[in-house]
TIMARKE-170562 format. One record per residue (C-alpha): residue number from 1; y, x, z. Coordinates in nm, 3 decimals. Layout:
ATOM   k       y       x       z
ATOM NUM       Y       X       Z
...
END
This chain:
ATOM   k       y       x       z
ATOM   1   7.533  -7.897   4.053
ATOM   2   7.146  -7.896   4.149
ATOM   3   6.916  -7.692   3.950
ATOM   4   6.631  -7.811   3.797
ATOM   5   6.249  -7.669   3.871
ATOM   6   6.064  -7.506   3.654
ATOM   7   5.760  -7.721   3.595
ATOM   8   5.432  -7.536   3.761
ATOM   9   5.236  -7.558   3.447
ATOM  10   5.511  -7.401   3.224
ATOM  11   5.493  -7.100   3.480
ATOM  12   5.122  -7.074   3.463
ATOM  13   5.123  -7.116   3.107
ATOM  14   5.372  -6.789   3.084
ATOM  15   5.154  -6.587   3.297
ATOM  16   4.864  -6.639   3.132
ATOM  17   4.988  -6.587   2.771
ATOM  18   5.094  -6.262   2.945
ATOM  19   4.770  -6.176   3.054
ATOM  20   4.632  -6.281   2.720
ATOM  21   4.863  -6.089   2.519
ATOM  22   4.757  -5.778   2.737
ATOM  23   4.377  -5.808   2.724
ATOM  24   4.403  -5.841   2.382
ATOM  25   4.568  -5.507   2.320
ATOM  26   4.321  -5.358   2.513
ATOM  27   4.021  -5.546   2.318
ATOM  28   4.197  -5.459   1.984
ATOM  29   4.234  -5.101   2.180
ATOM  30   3.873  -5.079   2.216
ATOM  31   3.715  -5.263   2.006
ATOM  32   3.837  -5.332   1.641
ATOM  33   3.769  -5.021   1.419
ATOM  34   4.017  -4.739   1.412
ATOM  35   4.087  -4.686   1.005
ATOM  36   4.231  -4.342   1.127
ATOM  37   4.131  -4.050   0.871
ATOM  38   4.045  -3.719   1.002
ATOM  39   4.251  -3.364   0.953
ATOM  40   3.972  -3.216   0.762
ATOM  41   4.201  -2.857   0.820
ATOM  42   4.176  -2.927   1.202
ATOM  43   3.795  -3.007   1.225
ATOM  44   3.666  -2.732   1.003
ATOM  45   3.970  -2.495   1.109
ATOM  46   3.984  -2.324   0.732
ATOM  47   4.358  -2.317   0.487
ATOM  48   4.308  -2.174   0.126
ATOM  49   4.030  -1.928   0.046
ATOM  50   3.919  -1.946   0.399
ATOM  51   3.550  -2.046   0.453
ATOM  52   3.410  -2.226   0.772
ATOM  53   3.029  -2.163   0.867
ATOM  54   2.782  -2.351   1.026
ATOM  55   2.498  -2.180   1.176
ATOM  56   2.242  -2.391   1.256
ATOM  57   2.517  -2.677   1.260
ATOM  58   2.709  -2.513   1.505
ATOM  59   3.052  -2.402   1.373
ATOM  60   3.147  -2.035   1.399
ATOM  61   3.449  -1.907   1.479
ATOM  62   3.422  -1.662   1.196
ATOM  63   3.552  -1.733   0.898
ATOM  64   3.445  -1.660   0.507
ATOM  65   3.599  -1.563   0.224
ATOM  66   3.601  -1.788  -0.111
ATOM  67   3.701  -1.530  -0.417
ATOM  68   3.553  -1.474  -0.785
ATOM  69   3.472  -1.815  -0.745
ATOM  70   3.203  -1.733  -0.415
ATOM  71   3.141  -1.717  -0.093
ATOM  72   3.157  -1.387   0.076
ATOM  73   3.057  -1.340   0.496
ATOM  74   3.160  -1.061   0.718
ATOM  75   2.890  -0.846   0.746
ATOM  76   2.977  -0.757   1.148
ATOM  77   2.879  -1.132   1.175
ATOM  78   2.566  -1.094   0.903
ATOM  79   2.445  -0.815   1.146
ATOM  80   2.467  -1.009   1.473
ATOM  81   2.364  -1.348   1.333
ATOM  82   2.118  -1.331   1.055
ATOM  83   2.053  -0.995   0.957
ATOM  84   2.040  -0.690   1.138
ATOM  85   1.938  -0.461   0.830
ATOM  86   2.266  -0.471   0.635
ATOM  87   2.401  -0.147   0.699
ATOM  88   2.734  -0.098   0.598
ATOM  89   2.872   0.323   0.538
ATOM  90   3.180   0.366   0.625
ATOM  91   3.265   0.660   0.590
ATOM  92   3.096   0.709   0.212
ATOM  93   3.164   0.316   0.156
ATOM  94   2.816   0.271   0.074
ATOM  95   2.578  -0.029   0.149
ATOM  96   2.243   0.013   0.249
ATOM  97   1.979  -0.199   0.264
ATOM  98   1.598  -0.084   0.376
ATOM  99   1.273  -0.234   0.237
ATOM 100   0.931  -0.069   0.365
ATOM 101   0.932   0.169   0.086
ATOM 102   1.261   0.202  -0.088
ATOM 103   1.594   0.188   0.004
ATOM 104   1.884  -0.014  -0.207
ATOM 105   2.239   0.104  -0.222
ATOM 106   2.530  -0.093  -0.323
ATOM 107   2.942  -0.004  -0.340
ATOM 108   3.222  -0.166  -0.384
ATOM 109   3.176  -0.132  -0.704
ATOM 110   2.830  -0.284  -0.748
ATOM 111   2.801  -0.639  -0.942
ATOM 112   2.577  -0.910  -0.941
ATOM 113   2.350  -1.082  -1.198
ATOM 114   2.655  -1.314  -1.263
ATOM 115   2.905  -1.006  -1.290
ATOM 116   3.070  -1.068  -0.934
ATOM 117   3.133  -0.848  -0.687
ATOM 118   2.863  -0.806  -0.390
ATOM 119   3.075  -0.663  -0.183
ATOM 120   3.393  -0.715  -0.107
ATOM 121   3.632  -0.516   0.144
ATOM 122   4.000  -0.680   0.298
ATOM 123   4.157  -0.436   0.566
ATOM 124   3.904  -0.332   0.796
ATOM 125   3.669  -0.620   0.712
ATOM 126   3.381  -0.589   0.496
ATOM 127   3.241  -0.887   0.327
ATOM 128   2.903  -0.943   0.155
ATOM 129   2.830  -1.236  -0.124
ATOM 130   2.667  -1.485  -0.016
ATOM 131   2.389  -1.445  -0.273
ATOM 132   2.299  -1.103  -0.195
ATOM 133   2.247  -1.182   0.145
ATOM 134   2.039  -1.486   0.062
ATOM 135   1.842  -1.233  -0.118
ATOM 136   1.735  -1.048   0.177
ATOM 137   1.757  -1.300   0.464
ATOM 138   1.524  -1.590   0.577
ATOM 139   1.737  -1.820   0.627
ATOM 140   1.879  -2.197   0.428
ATOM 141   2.206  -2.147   0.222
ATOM 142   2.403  -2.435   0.159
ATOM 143   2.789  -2.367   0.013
ATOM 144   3.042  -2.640  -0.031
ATOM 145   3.285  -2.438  -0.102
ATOM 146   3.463  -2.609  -0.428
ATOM 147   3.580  -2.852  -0.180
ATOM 148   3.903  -2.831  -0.055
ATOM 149   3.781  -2.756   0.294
ATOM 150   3.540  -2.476   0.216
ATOM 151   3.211  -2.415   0.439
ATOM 152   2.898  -2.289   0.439
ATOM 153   2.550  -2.404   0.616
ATOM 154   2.333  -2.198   0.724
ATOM 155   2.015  -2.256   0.913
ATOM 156   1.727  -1.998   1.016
ATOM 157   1.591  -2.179   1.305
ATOM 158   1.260  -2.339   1.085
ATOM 159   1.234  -2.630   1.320
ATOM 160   1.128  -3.001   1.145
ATOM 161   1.427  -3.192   1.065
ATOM 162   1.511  -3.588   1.161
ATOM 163   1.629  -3.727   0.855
ATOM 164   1.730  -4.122   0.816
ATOM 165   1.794  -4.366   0.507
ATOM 166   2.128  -4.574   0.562
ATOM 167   2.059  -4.896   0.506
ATOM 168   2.440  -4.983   0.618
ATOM 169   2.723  -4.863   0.445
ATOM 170   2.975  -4.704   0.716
ATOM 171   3.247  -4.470   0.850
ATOM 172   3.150  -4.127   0.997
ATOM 173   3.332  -4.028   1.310
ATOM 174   3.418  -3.743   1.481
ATOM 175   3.317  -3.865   1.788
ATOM 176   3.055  -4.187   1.924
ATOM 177   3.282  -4.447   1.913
ATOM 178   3.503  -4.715   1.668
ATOM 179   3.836  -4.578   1.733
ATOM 180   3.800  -4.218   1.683
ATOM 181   3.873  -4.068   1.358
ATOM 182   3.678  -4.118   1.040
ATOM 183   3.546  -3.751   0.903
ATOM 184   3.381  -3.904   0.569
ATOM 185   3.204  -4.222   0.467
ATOM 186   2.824  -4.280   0.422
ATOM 187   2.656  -4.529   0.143
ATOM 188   2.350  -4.748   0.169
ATOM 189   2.060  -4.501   0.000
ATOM 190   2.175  -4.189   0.040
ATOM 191   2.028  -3.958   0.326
ATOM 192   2.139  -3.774   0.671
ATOM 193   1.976  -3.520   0.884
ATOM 194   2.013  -3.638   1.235
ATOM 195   2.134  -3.373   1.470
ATOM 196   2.117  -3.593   1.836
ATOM 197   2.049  -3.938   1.913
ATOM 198   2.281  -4.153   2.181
ATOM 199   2.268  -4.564   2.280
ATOM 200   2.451  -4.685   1.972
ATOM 201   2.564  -4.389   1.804
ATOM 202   2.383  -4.056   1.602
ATOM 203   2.509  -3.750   1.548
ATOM 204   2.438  -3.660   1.174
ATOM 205   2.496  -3.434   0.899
ATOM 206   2.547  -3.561   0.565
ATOM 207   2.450  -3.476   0.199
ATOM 208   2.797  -3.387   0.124
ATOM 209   2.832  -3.127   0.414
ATOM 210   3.035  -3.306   0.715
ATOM 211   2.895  -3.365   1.095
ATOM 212   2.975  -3.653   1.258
ATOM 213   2.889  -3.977   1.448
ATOM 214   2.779  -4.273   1.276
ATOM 215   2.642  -4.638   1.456
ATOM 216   2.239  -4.563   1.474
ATOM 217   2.237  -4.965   1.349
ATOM 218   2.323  -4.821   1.013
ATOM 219   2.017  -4.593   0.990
ATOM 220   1.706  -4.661   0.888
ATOM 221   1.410  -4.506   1.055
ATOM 222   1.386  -4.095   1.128
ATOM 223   1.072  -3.927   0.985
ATOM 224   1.021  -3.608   1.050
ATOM 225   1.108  -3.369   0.731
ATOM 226   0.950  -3.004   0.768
ATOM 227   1.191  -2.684   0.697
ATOM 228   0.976  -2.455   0.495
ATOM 229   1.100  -2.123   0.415
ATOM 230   1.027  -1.982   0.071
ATOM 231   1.117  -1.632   0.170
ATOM 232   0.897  -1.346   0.136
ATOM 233   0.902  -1.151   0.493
ATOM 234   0.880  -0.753   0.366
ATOM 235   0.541  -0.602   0.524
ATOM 236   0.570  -0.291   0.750
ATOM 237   0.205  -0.094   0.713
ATOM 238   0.220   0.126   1.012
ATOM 239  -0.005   0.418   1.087
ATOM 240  -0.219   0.376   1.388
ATOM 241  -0.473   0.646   1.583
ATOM 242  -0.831   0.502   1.576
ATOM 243  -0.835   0.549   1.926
ATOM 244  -0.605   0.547   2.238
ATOM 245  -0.292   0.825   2.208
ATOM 246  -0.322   1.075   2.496
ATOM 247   0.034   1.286   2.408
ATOM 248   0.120   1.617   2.547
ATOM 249   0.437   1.765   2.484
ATOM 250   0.431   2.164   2.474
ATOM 251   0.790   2.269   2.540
ATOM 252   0.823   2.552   2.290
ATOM 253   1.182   2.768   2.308
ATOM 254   1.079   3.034   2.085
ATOM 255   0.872   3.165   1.850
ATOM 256   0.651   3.330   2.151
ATOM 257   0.634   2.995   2.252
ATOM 258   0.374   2.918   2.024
ATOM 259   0.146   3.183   2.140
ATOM 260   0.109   2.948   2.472
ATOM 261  -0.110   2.729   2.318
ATOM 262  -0.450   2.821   2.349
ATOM 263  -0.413   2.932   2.700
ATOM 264  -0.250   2.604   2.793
ATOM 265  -0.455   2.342   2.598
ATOM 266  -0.772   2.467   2.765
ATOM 267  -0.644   2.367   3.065
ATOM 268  -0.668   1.995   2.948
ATOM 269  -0.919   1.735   2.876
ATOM 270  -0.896   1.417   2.646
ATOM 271  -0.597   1.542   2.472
ATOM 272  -0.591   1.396   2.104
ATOM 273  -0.200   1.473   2.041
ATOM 274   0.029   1.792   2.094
ATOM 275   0.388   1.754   2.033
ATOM 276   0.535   2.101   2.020
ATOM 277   0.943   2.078   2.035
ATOM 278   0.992   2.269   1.704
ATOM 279   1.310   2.149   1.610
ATOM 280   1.639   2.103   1.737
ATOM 281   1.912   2.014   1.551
ATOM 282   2.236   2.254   1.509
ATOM 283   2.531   2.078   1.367
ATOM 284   2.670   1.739   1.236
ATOM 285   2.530   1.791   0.915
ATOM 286   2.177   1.752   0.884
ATOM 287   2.100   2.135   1.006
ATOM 288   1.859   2.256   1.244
ATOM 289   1.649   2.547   1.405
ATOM 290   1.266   2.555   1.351
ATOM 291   0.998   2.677   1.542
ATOM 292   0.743   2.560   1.357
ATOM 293   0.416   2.762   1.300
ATOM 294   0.143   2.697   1.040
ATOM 295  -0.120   2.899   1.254
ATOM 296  -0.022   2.696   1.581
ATOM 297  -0.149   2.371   1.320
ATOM 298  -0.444   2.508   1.199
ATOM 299  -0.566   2.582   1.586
ATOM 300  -0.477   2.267   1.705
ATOM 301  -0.653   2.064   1.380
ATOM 302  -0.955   2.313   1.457
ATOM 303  -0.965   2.158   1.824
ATOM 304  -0.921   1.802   1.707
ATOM 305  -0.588   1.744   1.842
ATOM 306  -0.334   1.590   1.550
ATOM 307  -0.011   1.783   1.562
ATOM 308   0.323   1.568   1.594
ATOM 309   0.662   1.777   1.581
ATOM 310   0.921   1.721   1.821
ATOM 311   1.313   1.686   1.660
ATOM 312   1.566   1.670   1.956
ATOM 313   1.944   1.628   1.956
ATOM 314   2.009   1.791   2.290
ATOM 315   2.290   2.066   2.143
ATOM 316   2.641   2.044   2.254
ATOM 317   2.735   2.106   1.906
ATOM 318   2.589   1.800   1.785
ATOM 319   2.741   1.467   1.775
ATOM 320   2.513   1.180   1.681
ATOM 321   2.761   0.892   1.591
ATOM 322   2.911   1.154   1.329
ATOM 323   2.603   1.310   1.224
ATOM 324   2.415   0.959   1.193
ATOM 325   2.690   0.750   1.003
ATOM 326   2.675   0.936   0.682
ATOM 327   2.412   0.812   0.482
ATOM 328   2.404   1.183   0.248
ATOM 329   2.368   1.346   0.549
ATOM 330   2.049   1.118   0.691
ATOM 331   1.931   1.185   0.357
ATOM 332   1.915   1.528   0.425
ATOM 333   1.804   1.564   0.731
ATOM 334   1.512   1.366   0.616
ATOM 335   1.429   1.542   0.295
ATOM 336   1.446   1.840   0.514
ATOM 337   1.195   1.731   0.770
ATOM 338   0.976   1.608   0.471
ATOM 339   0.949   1.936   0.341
ATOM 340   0.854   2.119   0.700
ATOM 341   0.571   1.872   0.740
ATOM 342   0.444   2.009   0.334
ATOM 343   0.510   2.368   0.465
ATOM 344   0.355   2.327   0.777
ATOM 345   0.089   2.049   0.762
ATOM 346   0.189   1.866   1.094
ATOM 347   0.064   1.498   1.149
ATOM 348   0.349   1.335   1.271
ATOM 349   0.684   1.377   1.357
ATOM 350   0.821   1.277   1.707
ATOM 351   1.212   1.154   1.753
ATOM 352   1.351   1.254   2.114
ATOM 353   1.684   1.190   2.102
ATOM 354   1.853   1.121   2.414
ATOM 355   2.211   1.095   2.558
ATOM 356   2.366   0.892   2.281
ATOM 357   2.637   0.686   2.309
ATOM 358   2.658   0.271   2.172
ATOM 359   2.845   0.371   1.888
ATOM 360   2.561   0.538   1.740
ATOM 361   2.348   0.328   1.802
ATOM 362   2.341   0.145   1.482
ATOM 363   2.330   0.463   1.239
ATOM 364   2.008   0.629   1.489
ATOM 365   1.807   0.311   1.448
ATOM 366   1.913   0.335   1.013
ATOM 367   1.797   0.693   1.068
ATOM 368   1.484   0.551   1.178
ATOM 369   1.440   0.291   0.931
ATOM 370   1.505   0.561   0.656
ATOM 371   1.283   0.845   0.802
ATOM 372   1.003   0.548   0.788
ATOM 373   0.956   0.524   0.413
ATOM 374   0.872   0.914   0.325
ATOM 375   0.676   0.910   0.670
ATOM 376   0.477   0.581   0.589
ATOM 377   0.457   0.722   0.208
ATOM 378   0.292   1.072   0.314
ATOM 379   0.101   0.950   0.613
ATOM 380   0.321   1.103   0.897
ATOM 381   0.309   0.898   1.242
ATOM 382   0.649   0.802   1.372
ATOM 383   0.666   0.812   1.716
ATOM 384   1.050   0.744   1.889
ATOM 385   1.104   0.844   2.229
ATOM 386   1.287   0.578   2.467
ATOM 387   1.416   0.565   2.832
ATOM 388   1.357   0.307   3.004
ATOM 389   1.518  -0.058   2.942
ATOM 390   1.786  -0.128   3.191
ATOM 391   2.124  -0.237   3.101
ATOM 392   2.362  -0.044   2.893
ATOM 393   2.079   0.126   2.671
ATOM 394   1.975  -0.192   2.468
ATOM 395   2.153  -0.041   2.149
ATOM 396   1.842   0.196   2.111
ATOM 397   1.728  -0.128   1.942
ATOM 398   1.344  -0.115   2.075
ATOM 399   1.242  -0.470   1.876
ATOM 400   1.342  -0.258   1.538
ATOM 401   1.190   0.055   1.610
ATOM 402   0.896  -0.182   1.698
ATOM 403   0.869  -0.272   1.369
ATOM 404   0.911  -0.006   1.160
ATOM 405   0.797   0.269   1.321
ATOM 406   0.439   0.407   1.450
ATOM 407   0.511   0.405   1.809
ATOM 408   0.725   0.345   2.090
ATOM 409   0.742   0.579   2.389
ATOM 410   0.859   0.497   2.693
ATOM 411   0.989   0.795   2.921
ATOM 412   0.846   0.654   3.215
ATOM 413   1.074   0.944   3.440
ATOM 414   1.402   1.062   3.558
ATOM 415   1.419   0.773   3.785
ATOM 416   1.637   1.003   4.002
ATOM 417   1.754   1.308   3.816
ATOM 418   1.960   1.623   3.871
ATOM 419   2.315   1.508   3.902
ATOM 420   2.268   1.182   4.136
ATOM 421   2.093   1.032   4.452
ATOM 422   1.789   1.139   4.613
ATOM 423   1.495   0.970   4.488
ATOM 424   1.149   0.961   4.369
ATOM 425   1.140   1.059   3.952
ATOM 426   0.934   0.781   3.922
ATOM 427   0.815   0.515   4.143
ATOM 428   0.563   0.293   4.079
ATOM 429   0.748  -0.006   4.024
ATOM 430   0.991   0.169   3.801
ATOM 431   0.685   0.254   3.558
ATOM 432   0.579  -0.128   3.567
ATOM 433   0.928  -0.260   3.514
ATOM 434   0.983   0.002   3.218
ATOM 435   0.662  -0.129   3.073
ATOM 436   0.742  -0.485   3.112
ATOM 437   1.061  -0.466   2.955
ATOM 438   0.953  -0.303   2.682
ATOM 439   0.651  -0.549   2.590
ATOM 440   0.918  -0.849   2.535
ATOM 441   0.980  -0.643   2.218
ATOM 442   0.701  -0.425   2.106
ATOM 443   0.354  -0.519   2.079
ATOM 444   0.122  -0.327   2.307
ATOM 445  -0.030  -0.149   2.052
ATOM 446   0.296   0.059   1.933
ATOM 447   0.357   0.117   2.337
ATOM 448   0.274   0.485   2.447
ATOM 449   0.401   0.499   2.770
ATOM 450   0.503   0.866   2.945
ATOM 451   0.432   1.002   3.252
ATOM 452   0.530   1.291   3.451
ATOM 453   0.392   1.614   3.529
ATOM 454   0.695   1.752   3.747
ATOM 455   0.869   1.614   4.061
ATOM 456   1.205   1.711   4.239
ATOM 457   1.265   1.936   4.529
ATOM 458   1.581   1.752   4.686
ATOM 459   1.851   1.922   4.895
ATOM 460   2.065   1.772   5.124
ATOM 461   2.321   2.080   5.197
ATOM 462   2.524   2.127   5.494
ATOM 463   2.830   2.083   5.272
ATOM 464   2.716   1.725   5.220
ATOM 465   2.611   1.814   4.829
ATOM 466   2.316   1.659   4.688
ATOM 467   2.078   1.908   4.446
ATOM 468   1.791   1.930   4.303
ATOM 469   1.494   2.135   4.120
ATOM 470   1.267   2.049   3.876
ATOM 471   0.912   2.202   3.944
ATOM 472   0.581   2.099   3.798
ATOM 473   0.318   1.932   3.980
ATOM 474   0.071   2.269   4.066
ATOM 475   0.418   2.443   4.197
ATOM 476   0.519   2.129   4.420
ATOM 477   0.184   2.133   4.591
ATOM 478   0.183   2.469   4.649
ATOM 479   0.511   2.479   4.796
ATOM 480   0.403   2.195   5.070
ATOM 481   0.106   2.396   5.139
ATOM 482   0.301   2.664   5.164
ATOM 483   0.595   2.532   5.442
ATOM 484   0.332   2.289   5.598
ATOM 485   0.535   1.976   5.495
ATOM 486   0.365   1.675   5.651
ATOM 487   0.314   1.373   5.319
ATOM 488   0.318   1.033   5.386
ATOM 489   0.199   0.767   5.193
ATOM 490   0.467   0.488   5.050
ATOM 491   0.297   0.190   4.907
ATOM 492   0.622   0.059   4.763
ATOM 493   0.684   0.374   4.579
ATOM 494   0.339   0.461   4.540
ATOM 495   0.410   0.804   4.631
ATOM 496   0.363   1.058   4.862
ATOM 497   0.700   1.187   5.061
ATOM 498   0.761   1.464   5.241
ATOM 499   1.072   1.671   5.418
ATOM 500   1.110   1.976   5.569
ATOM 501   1.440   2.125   5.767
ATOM 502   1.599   2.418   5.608
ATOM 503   1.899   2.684   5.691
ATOM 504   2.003   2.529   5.315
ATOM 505   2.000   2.198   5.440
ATOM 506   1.708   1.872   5.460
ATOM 507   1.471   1.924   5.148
ATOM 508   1.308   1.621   5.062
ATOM 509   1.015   1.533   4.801
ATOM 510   0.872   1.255   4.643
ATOM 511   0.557   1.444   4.532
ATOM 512   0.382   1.346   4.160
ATOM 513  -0.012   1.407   4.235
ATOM 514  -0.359   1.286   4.157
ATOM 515  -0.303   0.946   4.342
ATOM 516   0.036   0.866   4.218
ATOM 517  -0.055   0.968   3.860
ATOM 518  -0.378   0.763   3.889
ATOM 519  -0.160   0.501   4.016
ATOM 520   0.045   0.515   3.612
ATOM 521  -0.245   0.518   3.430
ATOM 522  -0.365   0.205   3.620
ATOM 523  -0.064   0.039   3.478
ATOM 524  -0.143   0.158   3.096
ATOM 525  -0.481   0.030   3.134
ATOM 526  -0.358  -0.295   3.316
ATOM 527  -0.127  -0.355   3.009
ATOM 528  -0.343  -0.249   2.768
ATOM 529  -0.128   0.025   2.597
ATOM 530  -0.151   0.233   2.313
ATOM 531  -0.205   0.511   2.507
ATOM 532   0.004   0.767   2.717
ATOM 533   0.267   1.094   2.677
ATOM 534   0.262   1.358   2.925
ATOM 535   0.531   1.624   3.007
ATOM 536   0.477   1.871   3.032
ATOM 537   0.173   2.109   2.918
ATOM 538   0.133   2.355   3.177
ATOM 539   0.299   2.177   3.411
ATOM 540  -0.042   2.010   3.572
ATOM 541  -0.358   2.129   3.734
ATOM 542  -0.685   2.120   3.592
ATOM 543  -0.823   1.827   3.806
ATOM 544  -0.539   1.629   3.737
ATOM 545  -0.706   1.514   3.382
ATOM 546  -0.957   1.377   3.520
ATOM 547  -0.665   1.114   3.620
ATOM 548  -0.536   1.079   3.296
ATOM 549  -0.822   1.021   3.083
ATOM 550  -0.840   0.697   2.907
ATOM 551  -1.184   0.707   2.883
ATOM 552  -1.207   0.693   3.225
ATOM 553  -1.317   0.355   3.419
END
């Protein structure tokens, strides 16, 4: 029995509704308008009372907290977001909050106008409304948070915004394209705020607080809109010298001390500050030892020079996370200082604390916004002493201490200290770069930068130890008079260094002179600084003032 053919044009006709049927798929695939809805949960990644947050329309991965019927924010993500100044207790569960001249206080106790709580505290998480921190905060607030996806917009950026009219009714996307899933729908009238602009598609946000893509043939026009913040900025009056600082710091270690003065300050010229170090403190709870002497004030006013005492937290028995973090004991500390400067009539007072760790870093720079008020109130310069900015001592917060206090001082020394390598105490380009550094976040004229009037005598000992000595610029010179060590010039450091060959081993110098020091004060001039901080009195020879005078061309 034969077969019969299959006709050609049946089998062509088979392939080609094949190929049709396929194509098609792929057109309907690409083409024809997905009617997929969004999971809102997924998108804005909040279940129940949980709050999502846009900052400056990017979503966080922090969450808020919806309760008595508003939004609260973790104030860990307050501080590192939008404002720095919330200072949260925890140890006496306080709030604090620091204006230019007062100081508010909240617990978790404290209500708002409408009766709610301000703050809020779930395990180790503590949240702040989001109408207190509007309050304080210069930044745009916008809370959808009766929705059943709850969020939050904030924006403190201040740029103009795009906004568009659509003139098209349509589907918002998540993505550019007609088959991803529709977020929310747009009507003809209302408005957007366009975030990014593609070929065919915009990235918006919309009235009713989604962000998402929507075809840019259903816009209208953008026109710029400007974002105009109605928030009053608080106003920091500082307290600055009529003419350049030149600082000395007397090192003063007991009462005798004080005695030193008129001996040592007529070895100087163009001094305007002394900064004896009075006061050190004693214990984690506000308490400290005084030097302080009314006659020493009255001798310096007499000679013009304005007196600014030194506090220092160099004790082992002080801990300045633990002394810091209580806001009672701040408060005394402060009340304390307030009533030396009454007693003894001193111009300024001078912070020099040094060695702390990151964790206190927070609470010292409160300490400083606190001491500010009775300082700024009585007419007592602030001055806060700073090492050097290099990584891993950025928590001494120099932009805030910028702002609310007097001045900045940069310790422009201990480049090499006791304890590590060899080295100059401070080379020329570790002055510059310490000066640099510290004018991205202080203005110029809060910057006092410090210079030294010491150098190290370096030993290399046969056991293969590294030591060294601190001694004072008239001591180093005499000793390479006195053992004939040959100085050579080093441009790169701009220094002069010198060794010698010893039965203790090779002792090496990087000698602090007239040329080096010139050298410094070239820089201050060059940068146009508030002035400069020397340590230490009676550490220099006469003829090196003629160096450090500002006045000098």
């Amino acid at each position: 029995m034969k077969r019969k053919a299959v006709p050609v044009m049946v089998v062509l006709g088979l392939i080609l509704l094949v190929l049709t049927g396929t194509f098609g798929v792929r057109f309907l695939e690409r083409y024809i308008p997905s009617s997929e809805q969004a999971d809102l949960n997924e998108i804005f990644g909040v279940t129940g009372d949980e709050v999502a947050v846009f900052l400056n329309e990017n979503l966080q991965e922090t969450k808020g907290l919806f309760a008595e019927d508003q939004t609260y924010l973790p104030i860990s993500w307050i501080n590192e977001n939008l404002n720095e100044r919330f200072y949260w207790d925890n140890n006496e569960k306080l709030l604090v909050y620091t204006l230019p001249d007062s100081i508010v206080y909240a617990d978790l106790n404290t209500k708002g106008s409408s009766g709610k709580s301000l703050i809020l505290e779930k395990g180790d998480t503590v949240y702040l409304s989001l109408g207190l921190i509007a309050n304080y905060t210069d930044a745009e607030f916008t809370a959808y948070d009766t929705a059943v996806n709850k969020r939050v917009f904030i924006n403190n950026n201040w740029t103009d915004k795009e906004r568009a009219t659509v003139v098209k009714d349509g589907n918002v996307r998540i993505k550019g394209g007609v088959r991803s899933p529709i977020a929310t729908h747009v009507n003809e009238g209302s408005k957007v705020t366009v975030l990014d602009s593609m070929d065919k598609w915009d990235k918006i946000r919309t009235e009713d607080g989604f962000i998402g893509y929507v075809e840019r043939r259903r816009l209208g026009e953008t026109q710029k809109e400007a974002s105009v913040s109605n928030f009053i900025k608080p106003v920091y009056k500082n307290i600055t010298m009529d003419q350049p600082v030149c600082l000395v710091w007397h090192q003063v270690t007991s009462a005798d001390g004080n005695s030193t003065f008129d001996s040592l300050i007529a070895n100087t010229a163009g001094v305007n500050v002394i900064s004896p170090t009075w006061y050190e403190l004693t214990d984690n709870e506000g308490g400290f030892h005084s030097l302080a002497d009314a006659g020493y004030v009255k001798k310096a006013h007499e000679k013009g020079l304005k007196v600014w005492a030194l506090i220092n937290n160099f004790s082992s028995d002080v801990n300045t996370e633990i002394l810091m973090s209580k806001t009672s004991t701040r408060k005394k500390l402060i009340d304390a200082l307030m009533a030396e400067a009454k007693t003894y009539g001193f111009d300024g007072i001078n912070l020099d604390f040094e060695g702390i760790k990151e964790e206190a870093g927070p609470h010292y720079i409160q300490f400083i916004r606190e001491l500010s008020i009775p300082c700024r109130e009585k007419g007592l310069v602030l001055s806060v002493d700073n090492y050097v900015p290099v990584a891993g001592n950025e928590f001494y917060n120099r932009k805030e201490q910028g702002i609310v206090a007097d001045y900045v001082i940069i310790m422009g020394y201990d480049e090499h200290y006791a304890g590590g390598e060899a080295g100059s105490v401070s080379s020329i380009q570790y002055v510059e770069d310490g000066i640099k550094n510290t004018l991205k976040v202080v203005p110029k004229e809060k910057v006092i930068n410090g210079i030294p009037f010491y150098t190290r005598i370096w030993t290399e000992g046969t056991d293969g130890k590294t030591s060294s000595s601190s001694i004072g610029i008239a001591k180093s010179k005499e000793w390479v008079t006195k053992n004939d060590v040959k100085l050579y010039w080093q441009e790169e450091l701009g220094q002069y260094y010198g060794e010698l060959q010893t039965d203790e081993g090779k002792k090496t110098v990087w000698l602090e002179e007239e040329r080096s020091i010139g050298l410094k004060m070239n820089l201050i001039r060059k940068y146009d600084l508030a002035g400069v901080a020397c340590w230490k009195l009676g550490f220099e020879p006469a003829d090196l003032w003629d160096e450090v005078r500002l006045d000098k061309e």
